[in-house]
N, C-alpha and C positions, 0 to 999 in steps of 0.2 A: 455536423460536428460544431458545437460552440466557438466563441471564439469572443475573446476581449477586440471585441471590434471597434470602440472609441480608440483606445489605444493603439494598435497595429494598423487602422487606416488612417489614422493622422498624422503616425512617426514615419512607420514604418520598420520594416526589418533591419535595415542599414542603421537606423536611428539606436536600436535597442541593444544593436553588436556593438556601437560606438559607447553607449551609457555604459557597460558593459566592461566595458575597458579603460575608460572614466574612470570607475567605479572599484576598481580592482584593488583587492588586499596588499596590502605591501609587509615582509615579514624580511626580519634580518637575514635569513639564507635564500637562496633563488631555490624556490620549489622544484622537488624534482619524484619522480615514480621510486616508491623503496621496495618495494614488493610487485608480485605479479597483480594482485588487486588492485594499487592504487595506478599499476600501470593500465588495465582495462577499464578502471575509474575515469578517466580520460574519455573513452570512446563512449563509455555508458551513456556521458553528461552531453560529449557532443552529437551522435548519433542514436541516441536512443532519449532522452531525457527531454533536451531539448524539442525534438518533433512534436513533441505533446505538452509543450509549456501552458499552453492558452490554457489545458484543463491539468491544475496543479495533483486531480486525483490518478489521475491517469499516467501521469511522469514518475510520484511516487512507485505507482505497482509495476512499473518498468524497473526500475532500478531495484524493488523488491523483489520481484519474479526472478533475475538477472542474479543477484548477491544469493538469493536461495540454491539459485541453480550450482551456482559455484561452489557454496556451501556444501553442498549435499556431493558433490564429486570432491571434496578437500576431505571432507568426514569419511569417506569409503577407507582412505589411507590414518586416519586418526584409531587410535587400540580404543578411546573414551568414548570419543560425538556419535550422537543419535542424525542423522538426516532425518530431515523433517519429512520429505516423502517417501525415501529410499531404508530412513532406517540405518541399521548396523548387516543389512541385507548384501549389499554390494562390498569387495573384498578387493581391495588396491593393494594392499600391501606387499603381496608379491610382483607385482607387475613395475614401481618402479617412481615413473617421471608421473608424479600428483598434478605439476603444475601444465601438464599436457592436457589431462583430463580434465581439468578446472577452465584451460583456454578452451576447449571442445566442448563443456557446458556453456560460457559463455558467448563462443561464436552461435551456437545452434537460438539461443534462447532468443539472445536477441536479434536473431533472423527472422524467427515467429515474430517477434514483437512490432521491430520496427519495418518503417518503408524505405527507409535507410539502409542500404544491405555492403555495399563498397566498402567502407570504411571498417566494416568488420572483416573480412579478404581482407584486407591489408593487414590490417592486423593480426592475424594468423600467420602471413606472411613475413611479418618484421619478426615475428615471435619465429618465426622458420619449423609452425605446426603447420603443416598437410591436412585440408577440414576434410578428404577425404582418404583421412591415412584409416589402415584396417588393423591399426597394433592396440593390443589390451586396453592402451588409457585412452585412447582416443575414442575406441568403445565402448568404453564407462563414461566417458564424458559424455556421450550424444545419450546413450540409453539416460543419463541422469537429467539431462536438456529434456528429454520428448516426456518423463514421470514427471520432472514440476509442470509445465506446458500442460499434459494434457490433465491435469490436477487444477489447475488454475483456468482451463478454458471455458468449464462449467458454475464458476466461482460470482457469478453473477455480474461481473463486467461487462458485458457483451462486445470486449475484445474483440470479435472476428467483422464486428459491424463498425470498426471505431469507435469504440465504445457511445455508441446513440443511445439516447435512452430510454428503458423498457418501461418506465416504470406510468408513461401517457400524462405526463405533468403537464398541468395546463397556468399560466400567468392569470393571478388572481384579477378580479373587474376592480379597473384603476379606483373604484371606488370606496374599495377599500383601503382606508388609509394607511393602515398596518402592515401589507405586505410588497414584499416585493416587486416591481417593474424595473423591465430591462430599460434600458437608456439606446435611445435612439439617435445614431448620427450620421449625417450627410446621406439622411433617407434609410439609413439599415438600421436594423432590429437588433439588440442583441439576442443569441439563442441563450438560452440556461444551459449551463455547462452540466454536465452526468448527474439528473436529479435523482436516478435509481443508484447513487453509490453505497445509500444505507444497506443495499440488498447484498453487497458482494461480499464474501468471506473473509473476517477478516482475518491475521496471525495468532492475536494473544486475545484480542477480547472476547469474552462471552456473548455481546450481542453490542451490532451497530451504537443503539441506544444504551451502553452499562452507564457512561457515564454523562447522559443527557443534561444540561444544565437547565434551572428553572426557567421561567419565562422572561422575557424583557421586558420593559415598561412598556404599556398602552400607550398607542399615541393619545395625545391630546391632554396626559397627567402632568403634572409636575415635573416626576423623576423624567419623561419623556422632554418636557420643552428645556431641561436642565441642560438636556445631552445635545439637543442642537445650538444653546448659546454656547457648549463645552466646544464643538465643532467651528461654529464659527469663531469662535475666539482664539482654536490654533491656527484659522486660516489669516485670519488679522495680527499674528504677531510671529509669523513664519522670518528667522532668522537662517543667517546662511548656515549654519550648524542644523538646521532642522532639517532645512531642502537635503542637505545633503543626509541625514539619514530617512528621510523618506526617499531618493533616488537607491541609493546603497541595496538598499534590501528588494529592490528590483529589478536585476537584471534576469538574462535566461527567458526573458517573457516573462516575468512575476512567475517562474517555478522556482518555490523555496527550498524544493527537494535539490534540485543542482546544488546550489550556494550551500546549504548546510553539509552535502556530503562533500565539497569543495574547502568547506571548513574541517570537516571530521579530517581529510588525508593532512592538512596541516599541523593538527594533534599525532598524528599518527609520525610522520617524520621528524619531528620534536623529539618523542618518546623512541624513536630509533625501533618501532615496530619492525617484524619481520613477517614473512609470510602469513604463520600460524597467526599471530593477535592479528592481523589486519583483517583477517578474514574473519575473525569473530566479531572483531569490529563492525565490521561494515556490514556483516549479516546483521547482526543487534540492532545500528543504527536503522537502515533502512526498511527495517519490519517496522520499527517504531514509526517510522515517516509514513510508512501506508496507512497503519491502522489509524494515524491522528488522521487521517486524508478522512477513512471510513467515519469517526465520530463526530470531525468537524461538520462532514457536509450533511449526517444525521440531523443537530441539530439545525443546521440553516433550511433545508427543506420541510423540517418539521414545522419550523417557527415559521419559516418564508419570510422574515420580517423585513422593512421597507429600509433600505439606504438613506444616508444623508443624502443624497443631492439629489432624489425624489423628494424629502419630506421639505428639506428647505427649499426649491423652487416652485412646492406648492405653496407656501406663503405670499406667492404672487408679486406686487408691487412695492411689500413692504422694505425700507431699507435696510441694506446691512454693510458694515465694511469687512471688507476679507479683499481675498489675494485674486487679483488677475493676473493672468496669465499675458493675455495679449498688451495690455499698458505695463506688466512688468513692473507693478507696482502694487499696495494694497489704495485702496479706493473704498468710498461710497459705492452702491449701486444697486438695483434692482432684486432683491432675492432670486426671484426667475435667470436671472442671467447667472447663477452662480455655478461655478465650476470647483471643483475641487484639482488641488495640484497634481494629484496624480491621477487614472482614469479609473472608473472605478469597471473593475471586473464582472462578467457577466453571473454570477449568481446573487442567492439571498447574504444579507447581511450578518446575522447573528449564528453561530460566531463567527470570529476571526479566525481564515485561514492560517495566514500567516500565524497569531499568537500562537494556536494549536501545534502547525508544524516545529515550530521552534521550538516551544517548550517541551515535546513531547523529544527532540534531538537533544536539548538542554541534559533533559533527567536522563534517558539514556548515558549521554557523552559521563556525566558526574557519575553511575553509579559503576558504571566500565574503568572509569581514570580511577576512581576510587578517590577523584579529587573535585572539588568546583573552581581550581581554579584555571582559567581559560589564558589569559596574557595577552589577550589577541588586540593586535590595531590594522586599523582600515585608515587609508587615505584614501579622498577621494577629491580627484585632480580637476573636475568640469562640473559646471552643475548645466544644465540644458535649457536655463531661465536668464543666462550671463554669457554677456556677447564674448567673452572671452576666459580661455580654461585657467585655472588655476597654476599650472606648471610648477610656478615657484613657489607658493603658498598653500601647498594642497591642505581641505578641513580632515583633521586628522579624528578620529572615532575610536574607542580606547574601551575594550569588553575584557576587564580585569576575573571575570567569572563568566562561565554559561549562561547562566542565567539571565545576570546582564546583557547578554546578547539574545535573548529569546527579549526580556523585556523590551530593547531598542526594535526590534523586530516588531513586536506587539505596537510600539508607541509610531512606528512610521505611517502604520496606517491610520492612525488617528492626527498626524500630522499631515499624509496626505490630504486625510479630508473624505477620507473611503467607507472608515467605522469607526462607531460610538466608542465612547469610552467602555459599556456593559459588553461591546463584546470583545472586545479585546481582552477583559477583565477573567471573562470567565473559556474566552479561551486558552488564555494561560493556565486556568485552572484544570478545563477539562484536558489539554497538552501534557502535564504533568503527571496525571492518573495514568495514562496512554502510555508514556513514557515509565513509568516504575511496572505495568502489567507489560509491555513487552519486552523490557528488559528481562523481566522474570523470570518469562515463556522460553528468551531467548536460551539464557541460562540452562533453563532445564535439557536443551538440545546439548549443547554445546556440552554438558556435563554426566551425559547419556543416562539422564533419570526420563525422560519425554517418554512417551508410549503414543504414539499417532496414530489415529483410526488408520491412513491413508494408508500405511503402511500393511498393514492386517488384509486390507480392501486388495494391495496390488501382490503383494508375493503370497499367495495359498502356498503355507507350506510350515514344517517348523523351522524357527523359534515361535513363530506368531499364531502358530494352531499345535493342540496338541489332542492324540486320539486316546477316546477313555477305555478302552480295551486292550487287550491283548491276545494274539499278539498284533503287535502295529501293524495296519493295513499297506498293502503294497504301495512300493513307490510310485510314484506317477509323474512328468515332468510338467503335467498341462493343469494341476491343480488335485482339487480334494477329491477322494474315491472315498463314494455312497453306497453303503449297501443293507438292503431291505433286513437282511441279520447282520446285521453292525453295528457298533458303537457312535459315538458322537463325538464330531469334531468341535473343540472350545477355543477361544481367541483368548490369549490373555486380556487382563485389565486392559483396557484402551483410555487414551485422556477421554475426558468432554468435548463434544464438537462444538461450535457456535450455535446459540439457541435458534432454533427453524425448524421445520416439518422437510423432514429428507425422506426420498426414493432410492430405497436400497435395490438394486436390480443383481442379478445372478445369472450367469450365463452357465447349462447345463449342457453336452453330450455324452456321449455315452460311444462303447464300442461292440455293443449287441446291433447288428445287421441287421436286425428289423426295429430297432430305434426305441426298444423298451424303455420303462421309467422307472427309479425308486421313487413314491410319494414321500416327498420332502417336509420338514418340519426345522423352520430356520426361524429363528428369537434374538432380538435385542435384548437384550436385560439392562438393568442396573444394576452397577457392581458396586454400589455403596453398602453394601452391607441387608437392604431393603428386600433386596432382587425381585423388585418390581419387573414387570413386561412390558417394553417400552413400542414392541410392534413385534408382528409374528406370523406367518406364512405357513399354513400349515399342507398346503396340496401343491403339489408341479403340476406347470401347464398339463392339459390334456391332451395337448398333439404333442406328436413323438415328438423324440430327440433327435436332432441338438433344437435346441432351444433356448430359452427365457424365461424365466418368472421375476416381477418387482412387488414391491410392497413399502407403502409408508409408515414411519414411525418421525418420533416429536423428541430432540434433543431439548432441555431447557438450559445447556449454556454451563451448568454446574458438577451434574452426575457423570462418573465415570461410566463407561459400559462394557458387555460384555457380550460378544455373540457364539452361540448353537445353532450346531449345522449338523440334520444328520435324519435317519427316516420317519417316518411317521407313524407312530405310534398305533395309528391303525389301519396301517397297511397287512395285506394278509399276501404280499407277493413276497416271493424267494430266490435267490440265485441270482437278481436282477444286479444290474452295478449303474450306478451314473458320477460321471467325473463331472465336479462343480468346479469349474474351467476359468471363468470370470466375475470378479466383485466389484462394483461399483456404485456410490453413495453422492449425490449430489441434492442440494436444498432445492426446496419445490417455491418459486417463486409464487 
C-alpha cells in the first residue's frame, strides 16, 4: 500500500495528531453531534477515514460507501428517496426506529471497510443498538450494509486487497523529464498511491475522464520555467500567515475528505440541521468527495506529470533562495538541496488533489445551502517551524465563502511547494464540474426521480420488471419465471451506467428434476428512443440447470437502457420453465 513516506517517517504519527490539534477550527459554539449522522460522522473520520489517510482516494470512498449505506437504510422509511442500490424496494415505514436501521447500515459497512472494528461496538453500544438484534430495522439496516458493499466490491477498487493497484503502473525512466518520480528518503521509495483509481465506478460522472483537463506545460518551455520561478518564489517569501495555511489544510495525514466533511457538520449545526437534511447532506457531500478523488487522479496518472521538487533539484548546482527547514530561515543554497515546506505526497502532480477535493465540496456545500456564503474562521495556535506555539496570538484564517475555502486549500499547496500553479488552477476547475454533476445525481435520488440499473440487477421483480402478457406469470420468491410459451419480462427505463464494457451475468434454475432449459434470449437496448442493441445473449448454457450464462455489452456513459428477458424465439421446446434467480453487472476491466 502507498504511503506518504517523506512525511510519516520523519514526523511521525504523534507529530501529525499534534498539527492536528494545532490546527484546529475554532467557532463561536463548542461543536457538538445534532443528529444521528453527524454523531457517526465522528467514528467515520476517526476509525474509518483516517486509516487510509496516506491514500486521500481510498478515505473518500470510505466515507462514500458508509453515507450511501446510511442513505439507502434512511430512504426505506422516506414516502419521496430513491436508494441508490436498494431503490424504493425496501419498506421501513411500518417497522418504526429509522435511525436503528441507519446505525446497522453504518456499523456493518464500515466493518467490511475498515481494520478498525472496536470503535464501531462501541458505538452501537453508546447508541444502546444490539449489532446482533433480529428486529425489522436492524434487518434492513444489515440487508442495506451487505447491497451497497457487495455493489461496491466489484467497483474497481480492489478493496479486498487494500486497495493495491491493478492497473501494473510502472514509474517512468527518470529520464524523462516530464513525469513523475517518487521521492526517496532515508533509503525508501515512495510507492504510487492507487494508480488504477481511473477504473473504479464512479457515483455521478459518466466516465473517469468527463472532465479531463488539457495538458500542462512541457518542460523545458516558457510556460514551464514560469511555474518553477512561481514555486520558488512562494518558497522565498513564506510569511507566517502562509506556513500557517499550508499546515491548516493538512491534518488527518493530508486526507481532505476528514477536514471538509469536519467542516460540512459545522454548516450543519449552524443551520440547526436535523436528521432528515443531514443525511442529504452528507450523502450529496461525500459522493461529491469520491467522484473528485475518481477524476482527480484520472488526470494525474494520465499526465504523470513531474513535481516541483523533482524538476527544481534537477537544476543541479544552480542557486536559489527559498525556505529551509533545518536553518529555519530562507537562504541562498543549492537547488539540489531544496525542499519544499511541506512533504510532497506519493503520486503525480497534475492535478491538484487537494483543489479538486475542495472545490468539488465547495459547489456541492453552495448549491445544497442555496448560499455561498461560508462565515468560517480557523485559528491556528502552532506552526511546527517555531520553537514555540502561538497560544496567545493564534494566525486567525477567515473563508467568508466556500469557495474561498476551496481556493485557500488550492493555494496551500502551492505555498507548500508541492504543485504548480497549472494544477492547482485547473483543479479547481475540474472540482467544480465534479461538484455541480454530483450534486445533480445526488438530487435525483434524494427526489425519487433516479432509476438505477443496480436496483433492476438486485430485486427481480415488479416495480422494476414488468410481464407483457397475460395473464401475469406466476409468483415466484427467487426471481423471473421463463417459459418457452411465454411472454417477455421488460425492466423499466434505467439511468446510464458509467461508460465501460460490462459482464452482464445471470444466474438460472429451474424446478424440473431433470434440470431442463428455456433457451433464453436477454438484450440490453437503448431506451433513448433509437432502441439500438447494446449486447444480447440469445442461447442458455448448454448444461443443465442451475446454472449461468454472462454476456458483454458497452455503456458509453450517456444513453439510458432498457433490458428483455424472456425465450428465444427459436426455440421449439414447450412446457419447460426456468427461474432467472440472479442479475449481476460489473465493468470488465
Amino acid at each position: 500500500m502507498g504511503t506518504d513516506s517523506g512525511w510519516k517517517r520523519a514526523r511521525g504519527r504523534a507529530t501529525m495528531c499534534a498539527l492536528a490539534l494545532l490546527c484546529a477550527a475554532v467557532t463561536p459554539w463548542p461543536a457538538r453531534a445534532e443528529s444521528l449522522v453527524t454523531d457517526w460522522l465522528e467514528v467515520i473520520i476517526e476509525s474509518g477515514i483516517e486509516v487510509y489517510a496516506p491514500q486521500p482516494t481510498a478515505a473518500a470512498r470510505v466515507a462514500a460507501v458508509t453515507f450511501t449505506a446510511m442513505y439507502d437504510a434512511w430512504a426505506a422509511y422516506d414516502e419521496t428517496a430513491m436508494g441508490v442500490i436498494t431503490g424504493n424496494i425496501l419498506d421501513g415505514t411500518g417497522a418504526g426506529d429509522r435511525e436503528e436501521a441507519m446505525s446497522h447500515a453504518a456499523y456493518n459497512a464500515l466493518y467490511a471497510l475498515s481494520r478498525e472494528r472496536n470503535p464501531f461496538l462501541l458505538q452501537m453500544r453508546r447508541l444502546h443498538y444490539d449489532p446482533q438484534s433480529d428486529n425489522l430495522d436492524a434487518i434492513l439496516g444489515r440487508r442495506v450494509a451487505a447491497a451497497v458493499l457487495a455493489q461496491r466490491r466489484k467497483d474497481g477498487s480492489n478493496q479486498l486487497v487494500l486497495y493495491e493497484d491493478t492497473s501494473n503502473y510502472m514509474v517512468a525512466d527518470p529520464r524523462d523529464l516530464s513525469s513523475w518520480q517518487p521521492v526517496i528518503f532515508e533509503r525508501m521509495v515512495q510507492n504510487a498511491v492507487t494508480p488504477h483509481w481511473r477504473e473504479v465506478r464512479p457515483f455521478a460522472l459518466k466516465s473517469a475522464d468527463q472532465f479531463r483537463p488539457p495538458p500542462p506545460p512541457a518542460t523545458g518551455t516558457p510556460a514551464f520555467n514560469q511555474q518553477i520561478k512561481d514555486v520558488l518564489a512562494f518558497s522565498a517569501n513564506l510569511t507566517p500567515t502562509h506556513k500557517a495555511i499550508a499546515e491548516f489544510w493538512v491534518p488527518w495525514d493530508s486526507a481532505p475528505t476528514a477536514q471538509l466533511l469536519d467542516m460540512t457538520k459545522e454548516m450543519s449545526r449552524r443551520r440547526g440541521f436535523g436528521l432528515d437534511e443531514d443525511m442529504k447532506l452528507f450523502f450529496t457531500v461525500a459522493n461529491a468527495l469520491f467522484d473528485a478523488g475518481i477524476a482527480s487522479w484520472d488526470a494525474k496518472y494520465h499526465y504523470n506529470y513531474v513535481r516541483p521538487v523533482t524538476a527544481i533539484r534537477r537544476m543541479g548546482d544552480t542557486e536559489i533562495t527559498a525556505w529551509e527547514e533545518d536553518k529555519k530561515r530562507v537562504h541562498t543554497m543549492p537547488a539540489r538541496e531544496w525542499d519544499p515546506y511541506i512533504p510532497t505526497p506519493a503520486f503525480p502532480e497534475y492535478v491538484s488533489g487537494h483543489s479538486a477535493f475542495a472545490a468539488a465540496w465547495a459547489t456541492a456545500m453552495e448549491l445544497f445551502m442555496g448560499s455561498p456564503e461560508f462565515n468560517y474562521e480557523a485559528k491556528v495556535y502552532g506552526l511546527r517551524v517555531q520553537n514555540s506555539p502561538r497560544a496567545f496570538n493564534p494566525i486567525k484564517l477567515n473563508y467568508p465563502t466556500y469557495w474561498s475555502a476551496a481556493e485557500d486549500s488550492g493555494r496551500s499547496r502551492l505555498l507548500g511547494g508541492i504543485h504548480w500553479p497549472i494544477g492547482n488552477e485547473e483543479g479547481l476547475k475540474l472540482g467544480r464540474k465534479v461538484g455541480n454533476a454530483s450534486f445533480n445525481r445526488a438530487q435525483d435520488f434524494i427526489n425519487g426521480s433516479a432509476h438505477p440499473f443496480d436496483v433492476a440487477a438486485l430485486y427481480l421483480k415488479e416495480p422494476q420488471w414488468r410481464y407483457s402478457e397475460n395473464p401475469s406469470p406466476p409468483t415466484h420468491q427467487e426471481g423471473l419465471m421463463l417459459t418457452a410459451s411465454g411472454g417477455i419480462w421488460t425492466s423499466q427505463k434505467l439511468d446510464p451506467l458509467p461508460r465501460a464494457d460490462y459482464a452482464l451475468s445471470l444466474t438460472l434454475k429451474t424446478s424440473d428434476e431433470a434440470g431442463s432449459r428455456t433457451p433464453l434470449r436477454v438484450v440490453v437496448r437503448a431506451a433513448d428512443g433509437s432502441e439500438r442493441v447494446l449486447g444480447i445473449l440469445t442461447e442458455a448454457p448448454s448444461r443443465p440447470l442451475p446454472s449461468w450464462a454472462s454476456f458483454r455489452w458497452r455503456s458509453d456513459g450517456e444513453t439510458p437502457i432498457r433490458m428483455e428477458i424472456g425465450p428465444s424465439p427459436t426455440s421449439n421446446q414447450t412446457g419447460s420453465a426456468t427461474w432467472l434467480t440472479g442479475l449481476s453487472n460489473s465493468a470488465v476491466h
